[in-house]
DOGUTI-216235 format. One record per residue (C-alpha): residue number from 1; x, y, z; residue in three letters. Coordinates in steps of 0.2 Angstrom, whole numbers, plus 5000, padded with zeros to 4 digits. Example, Ala and Ser with C-alpha at 12.3 -4.5 7.8 and 13.67 -1.06 7.14 Angstrom:
REM DOGUTI-216235
[1; [5062; 4978; 5039]; "ala"],
[2; [5068; 4995; 5036]; "ser"],
END
This chain:
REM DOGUTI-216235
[1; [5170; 5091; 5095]; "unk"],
[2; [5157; 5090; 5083]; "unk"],
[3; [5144; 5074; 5081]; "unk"],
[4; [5155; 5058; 5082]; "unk"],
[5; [5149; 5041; 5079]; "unk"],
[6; [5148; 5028; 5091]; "unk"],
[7; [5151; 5010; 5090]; "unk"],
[8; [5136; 4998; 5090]; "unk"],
[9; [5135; 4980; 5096]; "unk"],
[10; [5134; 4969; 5085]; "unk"],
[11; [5117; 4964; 5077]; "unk"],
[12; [5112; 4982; 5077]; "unk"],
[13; [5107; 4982; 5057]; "unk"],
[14; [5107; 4996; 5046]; "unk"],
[15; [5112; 5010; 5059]; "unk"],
[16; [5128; 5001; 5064]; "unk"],
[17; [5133; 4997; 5047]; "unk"],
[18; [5132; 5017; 5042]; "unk"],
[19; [5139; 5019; 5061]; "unk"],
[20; [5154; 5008; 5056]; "unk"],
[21; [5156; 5017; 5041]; "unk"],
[22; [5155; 5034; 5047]; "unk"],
[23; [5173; 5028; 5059]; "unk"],
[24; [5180; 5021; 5044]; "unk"],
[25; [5178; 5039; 5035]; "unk"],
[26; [5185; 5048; 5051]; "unk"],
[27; [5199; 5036; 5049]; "unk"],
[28; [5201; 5039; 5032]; "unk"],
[29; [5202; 5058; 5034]; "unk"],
[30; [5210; 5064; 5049]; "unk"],
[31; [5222; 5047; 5045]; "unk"],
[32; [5224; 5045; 5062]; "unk"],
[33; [5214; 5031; 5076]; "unk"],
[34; [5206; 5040; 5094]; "unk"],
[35; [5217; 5039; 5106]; "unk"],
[36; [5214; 5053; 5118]; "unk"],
[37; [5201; 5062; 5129]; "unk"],
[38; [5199; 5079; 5127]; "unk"],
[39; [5208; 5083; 5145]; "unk"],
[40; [5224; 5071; 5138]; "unk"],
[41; [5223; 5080; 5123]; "unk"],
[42; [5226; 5097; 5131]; "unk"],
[43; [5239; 5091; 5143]; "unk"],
[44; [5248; 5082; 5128]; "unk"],
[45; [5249; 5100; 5121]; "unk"],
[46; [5254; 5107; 5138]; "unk"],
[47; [5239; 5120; 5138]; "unk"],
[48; [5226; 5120; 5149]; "unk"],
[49; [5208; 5110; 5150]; "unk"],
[50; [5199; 5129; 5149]; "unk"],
[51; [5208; 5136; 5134]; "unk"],
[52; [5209; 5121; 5123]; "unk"],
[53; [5191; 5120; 5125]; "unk"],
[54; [5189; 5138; 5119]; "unk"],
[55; [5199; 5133; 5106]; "unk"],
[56; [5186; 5119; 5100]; "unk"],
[57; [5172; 5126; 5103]; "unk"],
[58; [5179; 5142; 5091]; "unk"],
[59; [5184; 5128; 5079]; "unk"],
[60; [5165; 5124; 5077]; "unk"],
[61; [5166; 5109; 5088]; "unk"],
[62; [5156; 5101; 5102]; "unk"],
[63; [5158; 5098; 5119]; "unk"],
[64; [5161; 5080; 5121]; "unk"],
[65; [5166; 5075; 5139]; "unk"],
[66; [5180; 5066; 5143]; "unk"],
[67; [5176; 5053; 5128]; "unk"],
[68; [5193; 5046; 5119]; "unk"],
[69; [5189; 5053; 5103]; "unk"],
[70; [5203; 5064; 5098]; "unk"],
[71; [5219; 5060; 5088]; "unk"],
[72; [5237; 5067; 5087]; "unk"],
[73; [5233; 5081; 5076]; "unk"],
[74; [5221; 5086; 5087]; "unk"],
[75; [5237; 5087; 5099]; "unk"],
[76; [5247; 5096; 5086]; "unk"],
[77; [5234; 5110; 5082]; "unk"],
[78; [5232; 5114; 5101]; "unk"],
[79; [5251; 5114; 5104]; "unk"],
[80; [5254; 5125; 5089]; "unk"],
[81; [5240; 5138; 5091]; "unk"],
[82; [5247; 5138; 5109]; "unk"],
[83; [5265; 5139; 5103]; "unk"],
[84; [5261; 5155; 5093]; "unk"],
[85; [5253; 5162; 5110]; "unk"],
[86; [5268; 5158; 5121]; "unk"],
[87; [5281; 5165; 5106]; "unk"],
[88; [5270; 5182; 5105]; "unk"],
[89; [5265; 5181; 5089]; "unk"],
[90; [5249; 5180; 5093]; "unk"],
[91; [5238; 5185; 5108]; "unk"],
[92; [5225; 5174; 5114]; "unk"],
[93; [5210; 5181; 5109]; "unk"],
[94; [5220; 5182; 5091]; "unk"],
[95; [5221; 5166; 5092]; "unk"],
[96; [5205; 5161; 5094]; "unk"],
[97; [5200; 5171; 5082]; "unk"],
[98; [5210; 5163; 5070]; "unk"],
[99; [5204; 5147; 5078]; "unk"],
[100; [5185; 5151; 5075]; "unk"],
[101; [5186; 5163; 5058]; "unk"],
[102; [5195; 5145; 5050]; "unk"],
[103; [5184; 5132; 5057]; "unk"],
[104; [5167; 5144; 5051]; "unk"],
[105; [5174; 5144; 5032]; "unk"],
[106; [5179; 5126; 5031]; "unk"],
[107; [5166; 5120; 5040]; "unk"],
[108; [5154; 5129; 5027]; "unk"],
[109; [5166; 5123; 5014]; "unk"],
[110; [5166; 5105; 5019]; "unk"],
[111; [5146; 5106; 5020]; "unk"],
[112; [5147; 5112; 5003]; "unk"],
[113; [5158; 5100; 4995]; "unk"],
[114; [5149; 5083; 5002]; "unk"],
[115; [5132; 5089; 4998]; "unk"],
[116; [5137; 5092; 4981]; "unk"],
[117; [5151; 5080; 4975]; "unk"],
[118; [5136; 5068; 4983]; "unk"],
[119; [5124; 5074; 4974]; "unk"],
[120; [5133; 5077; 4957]; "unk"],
[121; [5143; 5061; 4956]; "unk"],
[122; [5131; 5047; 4966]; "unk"],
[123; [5112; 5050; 4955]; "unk"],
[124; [5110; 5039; 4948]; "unk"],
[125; [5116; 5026; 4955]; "unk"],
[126; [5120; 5014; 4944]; "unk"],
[127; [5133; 5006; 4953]; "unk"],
[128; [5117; 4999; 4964]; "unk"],
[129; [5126; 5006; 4980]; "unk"],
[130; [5117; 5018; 4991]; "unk"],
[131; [5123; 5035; 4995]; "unk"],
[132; [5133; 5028; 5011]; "unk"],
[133; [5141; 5014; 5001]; "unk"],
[134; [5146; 5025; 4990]; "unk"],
[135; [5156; 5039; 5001]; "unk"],
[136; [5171; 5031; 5007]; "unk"],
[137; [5177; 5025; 4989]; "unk"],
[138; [5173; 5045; 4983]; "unk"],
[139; [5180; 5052; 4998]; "unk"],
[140; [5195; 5042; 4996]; "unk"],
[141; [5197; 5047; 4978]; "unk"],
[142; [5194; 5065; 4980]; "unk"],
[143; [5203; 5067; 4999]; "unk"],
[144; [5221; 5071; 4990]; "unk"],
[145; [5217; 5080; 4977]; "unk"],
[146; [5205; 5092; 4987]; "unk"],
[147; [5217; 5095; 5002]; "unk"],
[148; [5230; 5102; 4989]; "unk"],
[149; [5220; 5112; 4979]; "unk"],
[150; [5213; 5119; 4997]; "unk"],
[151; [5231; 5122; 5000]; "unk"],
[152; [5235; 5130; 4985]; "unk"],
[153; [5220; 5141; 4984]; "unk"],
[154; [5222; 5149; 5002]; "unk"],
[155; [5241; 5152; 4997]; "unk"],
[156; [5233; 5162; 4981]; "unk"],
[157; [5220; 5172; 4993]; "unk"],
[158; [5232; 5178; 5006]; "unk"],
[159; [5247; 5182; 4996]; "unk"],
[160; [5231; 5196; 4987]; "unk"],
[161; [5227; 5201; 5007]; "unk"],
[162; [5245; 5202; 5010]; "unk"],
[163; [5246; 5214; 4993]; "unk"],
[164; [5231; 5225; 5000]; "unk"],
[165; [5239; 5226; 5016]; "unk"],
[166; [5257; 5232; 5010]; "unk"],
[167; [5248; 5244; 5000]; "unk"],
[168; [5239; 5253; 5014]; "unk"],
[169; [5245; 5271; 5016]; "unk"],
[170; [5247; 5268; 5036]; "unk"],
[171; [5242; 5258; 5050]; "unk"],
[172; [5227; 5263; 5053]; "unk"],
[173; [5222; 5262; 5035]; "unk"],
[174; [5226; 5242; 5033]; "unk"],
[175; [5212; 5241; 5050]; "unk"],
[176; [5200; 5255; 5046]; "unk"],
[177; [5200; 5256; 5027]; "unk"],
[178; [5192; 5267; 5015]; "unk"],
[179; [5183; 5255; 5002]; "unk"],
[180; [5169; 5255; 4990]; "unk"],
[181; [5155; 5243; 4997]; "unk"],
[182; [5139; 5237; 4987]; "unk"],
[183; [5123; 5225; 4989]; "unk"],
[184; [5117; 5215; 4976]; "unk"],
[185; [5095; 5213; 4980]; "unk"],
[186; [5085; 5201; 4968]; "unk"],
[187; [5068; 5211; 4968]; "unk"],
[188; [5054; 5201; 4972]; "unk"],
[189; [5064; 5188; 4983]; "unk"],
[190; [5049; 5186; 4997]; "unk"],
[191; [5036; 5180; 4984]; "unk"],
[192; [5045; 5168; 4973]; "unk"],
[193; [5050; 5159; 4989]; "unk"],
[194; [5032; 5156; 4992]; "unk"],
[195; [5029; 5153; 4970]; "unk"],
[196; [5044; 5142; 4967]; "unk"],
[197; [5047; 5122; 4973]; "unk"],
[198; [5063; 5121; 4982]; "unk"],
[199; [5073; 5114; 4970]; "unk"],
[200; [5070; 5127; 4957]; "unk"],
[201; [5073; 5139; 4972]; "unk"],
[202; [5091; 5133; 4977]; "unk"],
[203; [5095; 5133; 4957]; "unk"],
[204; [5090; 5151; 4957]; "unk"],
[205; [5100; 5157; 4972]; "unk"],
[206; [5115; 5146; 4965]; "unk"],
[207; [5115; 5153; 4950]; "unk"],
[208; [5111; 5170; 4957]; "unk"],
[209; [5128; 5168; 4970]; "unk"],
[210; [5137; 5161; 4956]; "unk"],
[211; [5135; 5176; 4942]; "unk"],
[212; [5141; 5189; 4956]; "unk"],
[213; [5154; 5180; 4961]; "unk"],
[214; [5161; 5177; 4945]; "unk"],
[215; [5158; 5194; 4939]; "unk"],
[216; [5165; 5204; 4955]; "unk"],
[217; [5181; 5191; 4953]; "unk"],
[218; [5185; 5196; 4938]; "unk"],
[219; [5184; 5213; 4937]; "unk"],
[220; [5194; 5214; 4954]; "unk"],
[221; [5183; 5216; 4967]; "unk"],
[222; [5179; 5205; 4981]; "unk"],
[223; [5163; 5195; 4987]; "unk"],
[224; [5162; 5197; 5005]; "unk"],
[225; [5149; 5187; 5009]; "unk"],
[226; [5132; 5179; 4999]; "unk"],
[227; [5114; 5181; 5010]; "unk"],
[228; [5103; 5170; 4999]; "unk"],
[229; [5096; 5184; 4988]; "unk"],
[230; [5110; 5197; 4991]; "unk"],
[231; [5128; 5198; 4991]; "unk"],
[232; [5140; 5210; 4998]; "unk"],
[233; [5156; 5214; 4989]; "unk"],
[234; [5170; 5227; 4990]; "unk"],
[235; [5181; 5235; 4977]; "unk"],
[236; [5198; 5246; 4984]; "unk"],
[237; [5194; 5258; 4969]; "unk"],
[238; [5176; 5266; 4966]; "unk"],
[239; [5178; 5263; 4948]; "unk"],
[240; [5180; 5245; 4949]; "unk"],
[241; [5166; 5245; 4961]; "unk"],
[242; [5155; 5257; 4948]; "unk"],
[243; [5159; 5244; 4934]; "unk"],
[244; [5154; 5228; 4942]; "unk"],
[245; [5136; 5236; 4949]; "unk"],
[246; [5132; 5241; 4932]; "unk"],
[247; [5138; 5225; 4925]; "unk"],
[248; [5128; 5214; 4937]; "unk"],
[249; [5113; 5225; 4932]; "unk"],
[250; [5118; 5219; 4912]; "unk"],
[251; [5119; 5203; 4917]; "unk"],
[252; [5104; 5198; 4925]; "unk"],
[253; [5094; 5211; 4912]; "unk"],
[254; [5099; 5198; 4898]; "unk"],
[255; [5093; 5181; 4909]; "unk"],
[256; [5076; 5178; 4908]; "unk"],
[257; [5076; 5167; 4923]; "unk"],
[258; [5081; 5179; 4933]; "unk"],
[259; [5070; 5193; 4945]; "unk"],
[260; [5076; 5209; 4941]; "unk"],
[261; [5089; 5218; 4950]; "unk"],
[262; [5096; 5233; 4961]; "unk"],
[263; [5113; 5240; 4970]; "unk"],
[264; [5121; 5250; 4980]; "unk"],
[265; [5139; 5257; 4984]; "unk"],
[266; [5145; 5268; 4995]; "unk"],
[267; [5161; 5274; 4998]; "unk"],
[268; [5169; 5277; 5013]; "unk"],
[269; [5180; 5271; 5029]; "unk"],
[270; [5176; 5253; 5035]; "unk"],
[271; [5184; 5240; 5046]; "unk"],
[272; [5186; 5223; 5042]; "unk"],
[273; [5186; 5211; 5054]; "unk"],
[274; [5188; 5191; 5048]; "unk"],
[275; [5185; 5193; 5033]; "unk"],
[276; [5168; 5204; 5034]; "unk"],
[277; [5165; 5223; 5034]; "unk"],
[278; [5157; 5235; 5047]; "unk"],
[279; [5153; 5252; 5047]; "unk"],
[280; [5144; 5267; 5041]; "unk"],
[281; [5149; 5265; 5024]; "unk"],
[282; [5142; 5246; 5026]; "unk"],
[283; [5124; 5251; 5032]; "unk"],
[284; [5123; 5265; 5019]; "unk"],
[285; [5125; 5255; 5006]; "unk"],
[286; [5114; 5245; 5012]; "unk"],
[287; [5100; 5255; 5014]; "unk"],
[288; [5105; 5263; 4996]; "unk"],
[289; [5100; 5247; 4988]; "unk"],
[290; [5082; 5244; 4998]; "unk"],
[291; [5078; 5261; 4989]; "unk"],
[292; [5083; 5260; 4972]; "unk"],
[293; [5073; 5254; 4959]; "unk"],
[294; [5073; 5239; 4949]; "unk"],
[295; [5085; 5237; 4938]; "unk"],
[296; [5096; 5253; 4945]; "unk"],
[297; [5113; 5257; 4951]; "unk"],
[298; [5111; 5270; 4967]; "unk"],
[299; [5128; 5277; 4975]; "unk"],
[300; [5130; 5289; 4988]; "unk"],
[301; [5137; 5305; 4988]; "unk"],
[302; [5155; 5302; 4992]; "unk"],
[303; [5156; 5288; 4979]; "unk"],
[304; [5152; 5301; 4966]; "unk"],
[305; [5165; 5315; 4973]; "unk"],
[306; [5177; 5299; 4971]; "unk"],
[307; [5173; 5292; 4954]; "unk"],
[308; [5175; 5314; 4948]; "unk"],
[309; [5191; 5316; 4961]; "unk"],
[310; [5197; 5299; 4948]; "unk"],
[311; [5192; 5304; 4934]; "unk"],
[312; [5177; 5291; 4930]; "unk"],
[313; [5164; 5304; 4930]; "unk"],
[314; [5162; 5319; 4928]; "unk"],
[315; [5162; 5332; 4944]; "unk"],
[316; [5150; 5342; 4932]; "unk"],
[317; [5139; 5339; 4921]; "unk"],
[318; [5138; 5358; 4914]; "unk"],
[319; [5155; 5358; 4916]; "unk"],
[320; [5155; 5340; 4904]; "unk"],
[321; [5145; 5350; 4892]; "unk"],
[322; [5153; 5366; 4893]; "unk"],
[323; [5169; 5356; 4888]; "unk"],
[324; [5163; 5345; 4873]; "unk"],
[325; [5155; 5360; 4868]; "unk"],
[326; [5172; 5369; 4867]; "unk"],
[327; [5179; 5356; 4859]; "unk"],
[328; [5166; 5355; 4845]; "unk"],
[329; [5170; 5371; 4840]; "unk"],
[330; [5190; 5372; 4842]; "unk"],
[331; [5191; 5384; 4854]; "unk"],
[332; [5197; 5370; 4869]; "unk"],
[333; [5206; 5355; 4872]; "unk"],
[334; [5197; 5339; 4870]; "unk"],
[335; [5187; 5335; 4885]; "unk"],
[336; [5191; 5321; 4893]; "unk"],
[337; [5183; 5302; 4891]; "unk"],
[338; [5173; 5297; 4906]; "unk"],
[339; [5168; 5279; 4906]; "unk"],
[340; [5151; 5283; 4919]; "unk"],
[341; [5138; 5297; 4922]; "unk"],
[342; [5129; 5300; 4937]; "unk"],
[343; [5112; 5309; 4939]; "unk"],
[344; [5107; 5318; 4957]; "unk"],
[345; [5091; 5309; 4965]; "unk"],
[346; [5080; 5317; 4977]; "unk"],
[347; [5087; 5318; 4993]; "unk"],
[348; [5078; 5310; 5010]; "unk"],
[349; [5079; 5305; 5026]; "unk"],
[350; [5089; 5288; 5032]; "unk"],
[351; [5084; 5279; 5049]; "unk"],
[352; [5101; 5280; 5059]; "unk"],
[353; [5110; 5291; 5045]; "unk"],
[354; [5103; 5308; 5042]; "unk"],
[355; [5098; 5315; 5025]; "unk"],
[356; [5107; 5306; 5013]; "unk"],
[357; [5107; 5312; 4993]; "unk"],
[358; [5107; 5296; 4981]; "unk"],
[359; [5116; 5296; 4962]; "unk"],
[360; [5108; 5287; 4948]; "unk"],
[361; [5125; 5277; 4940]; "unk"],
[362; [5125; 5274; 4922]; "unk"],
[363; [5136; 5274; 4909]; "unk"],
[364; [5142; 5288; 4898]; "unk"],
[365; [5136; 5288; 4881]; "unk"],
END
């Protein structure tokens, strides 16, 4: 399991007295005392000593021995992950990927929320407590109302997974799914690491992850995953996806602390896997956004057959002209609105994926 605290003898000053409150916190949380090894545990469960260790070990947790450091819901999750394998709802390896794709995001999760609930709520400390002191009375406050809201919010995300899935054409699609997929790159990212103190740093990249998110949130795409001074994000519709590049492009254009900014998308078949995105598709729009300039939207070419195949863009733009022009002088119907334009880009050769042709994305005027 992960790093648990010890008892110290008495007289062992300071450390023992953080030691002593680290247990108390442990206690607070998981509401339960110790009381079993790690081999009572499993047999408590009826599983055995090799699988329930693959289960903590995918939960994130540490090998600790036989040490009596485990509760009853230690007990419970064993038998109930183990239930679902017996009851064939799961397969082992299912399961343990269930095990391990849940303990890496709450883990990160409960990284994040006691760094910063410390950080925001303890400085300064007026109450003349030190940071320790001061943790069991905010965890104890907090401990409730976080643990419903968790509840809540993972009811929210996977009734929306559910709603993608149903609305997969087949089988193979809800696996191996056609998506649009983009990077967001801040330009420059190398040499204000060595410019910048890491304070201002962090701010930067926090507000950097927070912008994105918000923005790819709400207009109905989905933030993959953050890498410090990129993030990836998906979008079941290349229009959706062509709005929220653009728009991060706007966005970061108007703050001034901001380096500038460039993306890619490209559009295509890709498999999901815990909540990340592999593939062709993946790579290409990675390397899309290494080459586009500052500032700049690249797509690849299916992305722009798919934003004309829905009607976003044009397939032509002689034909677009053709049209308007028609139109202006009453001889045709009036040519339809597109909300984006795309401008071919010199084509070239990609490491791993051929000759690929990249599209300056704008918007139409």
């Amino acid at each position: 399991m992960s790093n648990i605290p010890v008892d110290d003898p008495p007289g062992a000053g300071d450390e023992g007295d953080e030691n002593n409150i680290a247990v108390r916190l442990e206690q607070l949380i998981l509401g339960a005392d110790r009381r079993y090894t790690p081999f009572q545990a499993a047999r408590g469960a009826g599983v055995s000593m090799d699988l329930a260790a693959r289960f903590w070990r995918a939960m994130g947790f540490a090998d600790i021995g036989q040490v009596k450091a485990l509760t009853e819901a230690d007990v419970l999750a064993l038998r109930r992950l183990a239930g679902l394998v017996e009851a064939g709802l799961l397969s082992e390896a299912m399961a343990i990927q269930v095990a391990r794709s849940t303990g890496q995001t709450t883990a990160r999760l409960a990284d994040w929320q006691i760094d910063s609930f410390l950080e925001g709520l303890t400085e300064p400390l007026d109450s003349g407590l030190t940071r320790t002191e001061i943790t069991y009375p905010l965890v104890e406050l907090l401990l409730p109302e976080l643990e419903e809201f968790l509840v809540y919010v993972w009811r929210r995300q996977l009734a929306a997974a559910t709603g993608r899935v149903v609305r997969a054409q087949d089988d193979v699609e809800m696996v191996d799914r056609r998506l649009a997929v983009g990077f967001a790159d801040l330009v420059g990212f190398t040499r204000l690491t060595r410019r910048l103190e890491d304070e201002e740093l962090g701010e930067l990249v926090e507000a950097f992850e927070t912008t994105c998110s918000d923005l790819v949130a709400a207009h109905g795409g989905r933030l993959i995953k953050t890498l410090g001074d990129e993030v990836l994000f998906a979008a079941d519709d290349a229009g959706i996806a062509a709005e929220i590049g653009l728009r991060l492009i706007e966005t970061m254009a108007h703050d001034e602390t901001m380096p500038e900014l460039r993306v890619g998308i490209a559009f295509g078949t890709v498999t999901t896997r815990m909540g990340d995105v592999f593939g062709t598709t993946v790579n290409l729009a990675s390397r899309l956004t290494s080459i586009a300039p500052k500032d700049t939207v690249l797509v690849d070419q299916a992305f722009a057959e798919e934003l004309g195949r829905i009607g976003d863009a044009p397939v032509s733009e002689a034909d677009a002209a053709a049209a308007e022009k028609a139109a202006e002088e009453g001889t045709g119907a009036p040519p339809p609105t597109y909300r984006f334009a795309l401008q071919p880009m010199w084509q070239r050769p990609v490491r791993g994926l051929g000759v690929v042709e990249p599209w300056l994305l704008n918007r139409r005027d």
